[in-house]
C-alpha positions as CSV (number, residue, x, y, z in Angstrom):
1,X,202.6,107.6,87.9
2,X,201.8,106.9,92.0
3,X,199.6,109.7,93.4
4,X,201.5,110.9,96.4
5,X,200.6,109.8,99.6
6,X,198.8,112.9,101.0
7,X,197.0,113.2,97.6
8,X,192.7,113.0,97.6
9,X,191.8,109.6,96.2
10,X,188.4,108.9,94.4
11,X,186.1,106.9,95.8
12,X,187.1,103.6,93.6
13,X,190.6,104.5,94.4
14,X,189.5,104.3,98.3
15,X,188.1,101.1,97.9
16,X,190.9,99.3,96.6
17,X,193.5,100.9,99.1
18,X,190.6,99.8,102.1
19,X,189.6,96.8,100.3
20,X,186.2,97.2,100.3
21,X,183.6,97.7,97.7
22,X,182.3,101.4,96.7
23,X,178.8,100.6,97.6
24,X,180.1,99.6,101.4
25,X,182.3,102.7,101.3
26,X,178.7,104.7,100.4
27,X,176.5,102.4,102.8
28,X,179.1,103.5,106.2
29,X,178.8,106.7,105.3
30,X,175.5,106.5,106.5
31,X,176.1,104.7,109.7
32,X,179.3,106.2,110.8
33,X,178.8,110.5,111.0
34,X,182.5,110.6,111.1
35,X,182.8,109.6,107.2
36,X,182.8,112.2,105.8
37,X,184.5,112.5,102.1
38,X,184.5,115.9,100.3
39,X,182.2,115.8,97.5
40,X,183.0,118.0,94.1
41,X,180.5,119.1,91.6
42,X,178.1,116.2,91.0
43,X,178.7,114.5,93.9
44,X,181.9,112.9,93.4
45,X,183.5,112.0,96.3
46,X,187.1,112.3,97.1
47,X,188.5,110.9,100.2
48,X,192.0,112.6,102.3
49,X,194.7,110.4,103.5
50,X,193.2,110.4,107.3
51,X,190.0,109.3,105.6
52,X,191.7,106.6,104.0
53,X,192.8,105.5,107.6
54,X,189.5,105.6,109.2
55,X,187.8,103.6,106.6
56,X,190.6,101.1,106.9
57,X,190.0,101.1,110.5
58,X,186.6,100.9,110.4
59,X,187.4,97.9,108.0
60,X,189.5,96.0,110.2
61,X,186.9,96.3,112.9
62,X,183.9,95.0,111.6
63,X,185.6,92.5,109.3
64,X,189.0,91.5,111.2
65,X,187.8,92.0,114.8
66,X,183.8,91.5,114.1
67,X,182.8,93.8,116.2
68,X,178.9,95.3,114.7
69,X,177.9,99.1,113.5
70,X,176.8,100.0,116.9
71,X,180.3,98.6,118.4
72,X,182.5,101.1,116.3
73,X,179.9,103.7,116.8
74,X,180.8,103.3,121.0
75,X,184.2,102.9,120.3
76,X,184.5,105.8,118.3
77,X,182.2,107.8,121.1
78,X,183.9,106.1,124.2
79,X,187.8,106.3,122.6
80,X,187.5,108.8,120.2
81,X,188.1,108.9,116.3
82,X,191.9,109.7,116.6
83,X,192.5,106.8,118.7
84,X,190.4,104.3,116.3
85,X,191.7,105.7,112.7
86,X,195.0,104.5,114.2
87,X,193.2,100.9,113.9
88,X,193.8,101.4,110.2
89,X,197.3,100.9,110.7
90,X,198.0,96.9,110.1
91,X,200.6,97.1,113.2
92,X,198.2,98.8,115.3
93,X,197.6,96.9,118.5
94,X,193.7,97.1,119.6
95,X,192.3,97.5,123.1
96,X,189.4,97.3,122.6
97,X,187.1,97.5,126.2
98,X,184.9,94.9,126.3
99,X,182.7,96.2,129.5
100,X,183.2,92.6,131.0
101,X,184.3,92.7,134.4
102,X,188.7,92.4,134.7
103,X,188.1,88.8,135.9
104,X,185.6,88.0,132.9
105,X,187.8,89.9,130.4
106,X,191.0,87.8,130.9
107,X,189.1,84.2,130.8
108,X,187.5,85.6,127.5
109,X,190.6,86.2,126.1
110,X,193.0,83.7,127.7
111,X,194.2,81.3,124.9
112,X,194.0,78.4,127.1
113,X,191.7,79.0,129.6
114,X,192.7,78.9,133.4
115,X,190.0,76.2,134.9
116,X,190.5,78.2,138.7
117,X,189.9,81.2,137.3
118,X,186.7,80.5,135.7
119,X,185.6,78.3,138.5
120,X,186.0,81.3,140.4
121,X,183.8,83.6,138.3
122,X,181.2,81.0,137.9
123,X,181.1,80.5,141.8
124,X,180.8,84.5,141.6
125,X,177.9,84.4,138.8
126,X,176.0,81.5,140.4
127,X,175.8,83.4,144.2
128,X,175.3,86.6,142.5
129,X,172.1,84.9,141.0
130,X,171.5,83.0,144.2
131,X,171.2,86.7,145.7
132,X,169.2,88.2,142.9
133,X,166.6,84.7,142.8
134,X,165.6,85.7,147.0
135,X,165.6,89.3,146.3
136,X,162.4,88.2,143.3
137,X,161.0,86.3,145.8
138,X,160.3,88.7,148.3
């Protein structure tokens, strides 16, 4: 018999529905301050449905989107959690801001780059260094 959906799930049961193993499940508990499973008598843990989500977000993000510990720690400090646990939806768009100037940001992530554009930003990059190298040698 299927638990129903808004049921607690053990901690194996978490790993499979995240896909992850129960040691990673214990090891971002100590990197991420937002996991936080209830814990029964003896420790067990038992994970709610919005738990689930977050660890599937935080799943998707470091494995799907490779972005490091520290990245989903900003993230979840610059976005908050609300807006990251829905990462752990499979449909979920991201937006994900990557600090890189708007000019930067769309040659980064332009499937086929656009030769102007980035002849442009390294025209940019090589006078702002051009200004930075006489401002040292003052």
């Amino acid at each position: 018999m299927a638990k129903s959906p808004s049921a607690f799930r053990t901690i194996s049961e978490a790993a499979e529905e995240v896909g992850a193993p129960q040691h990673v499940l214990r090891f971002w508990e100590t990197k991420f301050d937002f996991i936080v499973p209830v814990k029964r008598a003896g420790g067990r843990r038992f994970y709610r449905p919005d738990d689930v989500m977050v660890l599937k977000a935080v799943r998707r993000l470091l494995h799907d989107e490779g972005l490091t510990i520290r990245g989903v720690q900003r993230l979840v400090k610059d976005q908050g959690l609300a807006r990251v646990a829905a990462y752990g939806d499979p449909g979920a768009t991201l937006e994900i801001d990557s600090g890189l100037s708007p000019a930067l940001e769309a040659s980064a992530v332009s499937p086929a780059p656009d030769h102007d554009r980035l002849r442009r930003v390294l025209t940019e990059l090589e006078a702002a260094h051009a200004r930075l190298e006489a401002v040292l040698r003052r």
